[in-house]
C-alpha positions in Angstrom: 160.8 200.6 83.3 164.4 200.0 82.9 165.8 196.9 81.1 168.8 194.9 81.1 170.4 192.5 78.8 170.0 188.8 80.5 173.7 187.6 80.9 175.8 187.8 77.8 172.9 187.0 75.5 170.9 189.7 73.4 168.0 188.9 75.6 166.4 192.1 77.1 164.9 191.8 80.4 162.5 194.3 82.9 164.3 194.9 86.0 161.2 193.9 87.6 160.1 190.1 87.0 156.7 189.0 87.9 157.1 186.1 90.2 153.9 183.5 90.1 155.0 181.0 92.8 151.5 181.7 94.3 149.5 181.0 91.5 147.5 178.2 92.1 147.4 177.7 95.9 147.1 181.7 97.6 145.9 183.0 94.3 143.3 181.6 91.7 143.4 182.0 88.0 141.7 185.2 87.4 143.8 186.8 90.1 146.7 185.6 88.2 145.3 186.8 85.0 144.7 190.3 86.9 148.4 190.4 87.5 149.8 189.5 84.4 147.3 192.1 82.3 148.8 194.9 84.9 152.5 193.8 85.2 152.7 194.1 81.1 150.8 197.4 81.0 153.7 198.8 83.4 156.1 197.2 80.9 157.2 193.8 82.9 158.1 191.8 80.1 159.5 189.0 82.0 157.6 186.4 83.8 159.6 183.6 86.5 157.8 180.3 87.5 158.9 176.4 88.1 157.7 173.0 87.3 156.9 172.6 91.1 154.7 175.6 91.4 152.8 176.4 93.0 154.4 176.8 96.8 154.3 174.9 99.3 155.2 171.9 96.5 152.6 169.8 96.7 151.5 166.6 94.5 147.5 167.9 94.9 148.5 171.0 92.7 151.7 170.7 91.1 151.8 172.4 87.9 149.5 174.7 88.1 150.9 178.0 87.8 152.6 176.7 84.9 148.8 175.7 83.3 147.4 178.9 84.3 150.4 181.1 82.3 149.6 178.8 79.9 146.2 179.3 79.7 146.6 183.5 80.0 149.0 182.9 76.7 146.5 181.3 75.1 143.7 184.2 75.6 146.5 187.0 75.0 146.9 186.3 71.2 150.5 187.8 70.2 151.7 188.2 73.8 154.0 185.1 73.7 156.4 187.6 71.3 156.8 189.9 74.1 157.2 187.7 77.1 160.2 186.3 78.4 159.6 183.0 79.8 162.0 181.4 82.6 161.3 178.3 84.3 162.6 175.8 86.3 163.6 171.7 86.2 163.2 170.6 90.2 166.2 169.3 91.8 166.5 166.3 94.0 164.7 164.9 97.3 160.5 166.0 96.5 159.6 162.5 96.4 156.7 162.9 93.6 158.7 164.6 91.4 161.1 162.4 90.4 162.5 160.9 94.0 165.9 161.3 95.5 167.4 160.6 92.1 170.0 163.6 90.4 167.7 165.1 87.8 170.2 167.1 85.6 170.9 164.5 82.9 169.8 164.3 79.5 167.1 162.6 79.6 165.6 164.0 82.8 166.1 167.8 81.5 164.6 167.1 78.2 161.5 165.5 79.8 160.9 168.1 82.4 161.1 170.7 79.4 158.9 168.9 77.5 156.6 169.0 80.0 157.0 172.9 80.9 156.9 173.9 77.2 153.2 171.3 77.0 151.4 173.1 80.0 152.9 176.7 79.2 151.7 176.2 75.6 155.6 177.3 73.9 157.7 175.7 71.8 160.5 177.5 73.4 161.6 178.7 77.0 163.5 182.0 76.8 165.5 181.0 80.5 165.5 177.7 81.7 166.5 177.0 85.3 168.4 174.2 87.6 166.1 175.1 90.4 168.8 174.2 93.7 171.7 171.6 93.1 172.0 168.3 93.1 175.2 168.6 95.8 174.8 169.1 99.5 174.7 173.5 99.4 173.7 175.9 102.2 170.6 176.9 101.0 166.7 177.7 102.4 167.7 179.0 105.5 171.6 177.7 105.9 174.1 180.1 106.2 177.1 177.8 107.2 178.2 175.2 104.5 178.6 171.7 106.5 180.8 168.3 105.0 178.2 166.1 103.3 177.5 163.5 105.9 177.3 160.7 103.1 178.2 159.9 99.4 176.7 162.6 97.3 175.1 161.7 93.4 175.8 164.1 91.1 175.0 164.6 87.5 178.4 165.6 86.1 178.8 169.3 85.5 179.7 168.5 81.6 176.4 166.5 80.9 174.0 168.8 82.1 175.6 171.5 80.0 175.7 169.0 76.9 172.0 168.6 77.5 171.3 172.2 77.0 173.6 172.4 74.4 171.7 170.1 72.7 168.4 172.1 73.5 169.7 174.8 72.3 170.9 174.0 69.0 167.5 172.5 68.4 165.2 176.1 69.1 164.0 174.4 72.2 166.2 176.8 75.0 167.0 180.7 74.4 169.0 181.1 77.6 170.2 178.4 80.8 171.0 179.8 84.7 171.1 178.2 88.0 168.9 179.1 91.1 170.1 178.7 94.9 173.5 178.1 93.8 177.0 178.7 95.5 180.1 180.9 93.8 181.6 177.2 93.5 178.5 175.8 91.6 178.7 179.2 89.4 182.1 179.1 88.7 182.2 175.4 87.9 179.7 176.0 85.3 181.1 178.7 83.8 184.7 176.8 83.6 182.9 173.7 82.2 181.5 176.1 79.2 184.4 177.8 78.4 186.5 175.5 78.0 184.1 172.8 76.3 182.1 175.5 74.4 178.5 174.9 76.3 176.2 176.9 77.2 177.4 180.0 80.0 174.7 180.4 82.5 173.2 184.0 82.3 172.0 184.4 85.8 171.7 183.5 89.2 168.5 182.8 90.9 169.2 183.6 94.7 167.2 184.7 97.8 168.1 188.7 98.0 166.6 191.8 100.5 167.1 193.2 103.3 167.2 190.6 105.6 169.7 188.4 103.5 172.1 190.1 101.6 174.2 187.1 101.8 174.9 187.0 98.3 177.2 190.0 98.6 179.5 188.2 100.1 180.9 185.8 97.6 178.4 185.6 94.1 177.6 189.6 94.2 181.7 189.5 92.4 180.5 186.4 90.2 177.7 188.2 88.9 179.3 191.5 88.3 182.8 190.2 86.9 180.9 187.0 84.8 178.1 189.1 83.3 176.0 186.7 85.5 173.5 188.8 87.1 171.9 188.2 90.1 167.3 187.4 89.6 166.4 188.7 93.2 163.6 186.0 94.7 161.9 187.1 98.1 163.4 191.0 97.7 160.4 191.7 100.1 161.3 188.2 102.2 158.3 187.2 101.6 156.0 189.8 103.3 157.9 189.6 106.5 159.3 193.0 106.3 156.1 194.4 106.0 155.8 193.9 110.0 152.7 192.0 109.5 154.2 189.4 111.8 155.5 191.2 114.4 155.0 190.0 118.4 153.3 186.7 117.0 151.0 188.5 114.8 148.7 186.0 112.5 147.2 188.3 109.7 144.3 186.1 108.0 145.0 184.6 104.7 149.1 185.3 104.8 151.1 183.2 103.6 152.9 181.5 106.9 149.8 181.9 107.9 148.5 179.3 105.7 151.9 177.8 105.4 153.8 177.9 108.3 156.7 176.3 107.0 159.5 178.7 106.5 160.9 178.7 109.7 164.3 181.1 108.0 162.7 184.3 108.8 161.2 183.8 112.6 163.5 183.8 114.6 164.4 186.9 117.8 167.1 188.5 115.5 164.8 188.5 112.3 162.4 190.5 114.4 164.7 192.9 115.6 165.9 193.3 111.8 162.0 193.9 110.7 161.6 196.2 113.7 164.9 198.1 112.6 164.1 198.5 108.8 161.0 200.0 109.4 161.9 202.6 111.6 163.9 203.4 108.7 161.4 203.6 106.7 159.2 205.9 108.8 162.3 208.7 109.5 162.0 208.7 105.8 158.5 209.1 105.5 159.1 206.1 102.9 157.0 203.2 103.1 158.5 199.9 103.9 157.7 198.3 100.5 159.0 201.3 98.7 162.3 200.9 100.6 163.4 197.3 100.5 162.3 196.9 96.7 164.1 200.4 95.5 167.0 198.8 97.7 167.4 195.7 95.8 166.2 197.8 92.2 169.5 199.8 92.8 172.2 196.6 93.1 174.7 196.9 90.1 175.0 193.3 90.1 171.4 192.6 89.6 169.7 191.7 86.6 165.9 191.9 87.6 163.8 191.4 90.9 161.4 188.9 91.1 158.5 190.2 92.9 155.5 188.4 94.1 152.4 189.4 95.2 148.9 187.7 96.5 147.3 191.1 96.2 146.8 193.9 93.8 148.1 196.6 96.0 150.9 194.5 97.0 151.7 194.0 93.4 151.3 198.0 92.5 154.0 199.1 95.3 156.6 196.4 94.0 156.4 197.9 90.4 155.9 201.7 92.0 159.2 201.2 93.5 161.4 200.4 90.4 160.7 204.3 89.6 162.3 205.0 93.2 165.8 206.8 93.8 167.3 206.3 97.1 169.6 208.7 98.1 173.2 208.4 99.4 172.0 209.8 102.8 169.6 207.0 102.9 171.8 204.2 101.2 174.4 205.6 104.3 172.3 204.7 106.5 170.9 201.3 104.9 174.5 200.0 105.2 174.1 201.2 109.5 170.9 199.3 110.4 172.7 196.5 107.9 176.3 196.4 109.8 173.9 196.0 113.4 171.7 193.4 111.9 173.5 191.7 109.3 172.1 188.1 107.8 169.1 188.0 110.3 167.5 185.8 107.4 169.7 183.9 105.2 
């Protein structure tokens, strides 16, 4: 397992990052317990979640995967010391959270962490997270940035820094990053803490795989150049590359099966994409999982992938893959099927 330092901190990160998003609403906690015990035998020592997790966000069983890593910290005695912890403080508009109000002021920030560090069972979160920004951003499925139709409310760039300064200096925050966030909303914070001396984010939480390499296009630069690497989320897109959903396809117990929310990666050009990628795969006797995590494994502006999984197997092939070499004849031929069927998925 290969490990890279987490911004411009002396924080030292696995390049693959359990993702537990599931935890609590696919998964239960002993399967979540099952994932952790394995993901740290293969040397993951770095462990992603939110204050709204599980997925879909729902009131019934908000929290939870935050409880349940709690709960395996507890049971684990001494494994705190070698976990990295990131979460995340929601953003605006999930009406039981904390309404339509911009949550990234003082006060707000300091009582979501409260809150985190309480069910996690820490006194201190290694990476803490603005989950997706306060402004009007094309994000969760959006490629295309629009004008803002109304007056936006926005906590000021300066005072949402201050309030992780603050954290900081009192042992409560190792490390800040943003998540769904633009190359404006990146730079901005970055120019706010240099020239203020704040907190500099240390990463970028962004959707990233084959079927939305979007973030190549303008924060791939940011995160190279700034020392602001990218944390892949969805590097699979969600199972949807695995072709389980192909020709309308409704495999028991998967997630849009249960959830058929995400409309971002059905749609006739996603297909095609899924269709292409795996005939990829199969000229190079590779399997599909092995290629599109490997892909993402090998971005120089990446940090760590976050990989999720509702099954054991699932979880094995993600980790199997950060081992995996591609070679230039292969990554040649990634960037074909990519220039034919580019942003399928964004």
């Amino acid at each position: 397992m290969e490990y890279r330092a987490l911004g411009t901190t002396e924080i030292k990160v696995s390049r693959c990052c359990l993702g537990t998003m599931t935890w609590g609403s696919q998964n239960s906690r002993d399967e979540a317990f099952e994932q952790m015990d394995y993901a740290v035998e293969r040397g993951v020592n770095f462990f992603d979640t939110a204050e709204i997790y599980p997925v879909p966000p729902r009131e019934e069983w908000a929290n939870a995967t935050e409880t349940i890593i709690g709960e395996w910290l507890r049971a684990r005695p001494g494994m705190r010391e070698k976990i990295i912890i990131a979460t995340k403080i929601g953003g605006p508009h999930v009406a039981w959270l904390r309404g339509d109000r911009p949550p990234f002021n003082k006060k707000d920030i300091r009582d979501a962490l409260d809150a985190s560090c309480k069910r996690l069972g820490v006194e201190t979160i290694d990476l803490y997270q603005l989950h997706w920004p306060e402004r009007h951003v094309n994000i969760f499925g959006r490629l295309a940035w629009t004008v803002p139709a109304g007056e936006e409310r926005t906590t000021p760039f300066e005072e949402t820094l201050s309030a992780f300064a603050e954290l900081q200096k009192e042992g409560r925050v190792r490390a800040v990053g943003v998540s769904n966030e633009t190359p404006w909303g990146v730079m901005r914070f970055l120019e706010h803490a240099e020239k203020a001396g704040l907190p500099r984010m240390a990463s970028i939480q962004n959707p990233y795989s084959l079927l939305n390499r979007s973030f190549e296009v303008g924060l791939a630069e940011v995160a190279f150049r700034e020392r602001c690497g990218l944390l892949a989320y969805a590097p699979f897109a969600a199972g949807v590359l695995s072709g389980k959903y192909l020709d309308g396809a409704k495999p028991k117990g998967a997630r849009f099966v249960l959830y058929p929310q995400a409309s971002r990666y059905f749609s006739a050009s996603g297909e095609a994409a899924v269709r292409a990628w795996i005939d990829l795969a199969k000229r190079h006797e590779m399997d599909i999982a092995t290629l599109a995590h490997a892909f993402v494994y090998s971005r120089p502006f990446l940090t760590s992938s976050i990989i999720g999984a509702t099954r054991m197997d699932q979880l094995k092939a993600a980790i199997d893959a950060e081992a995996v070499t591609l070679s230039d004849e292969l990554l040649a031929e990634i960037e074909e099927v990519h220039n034919a069927h580019t942003y399928p998925c964004p």
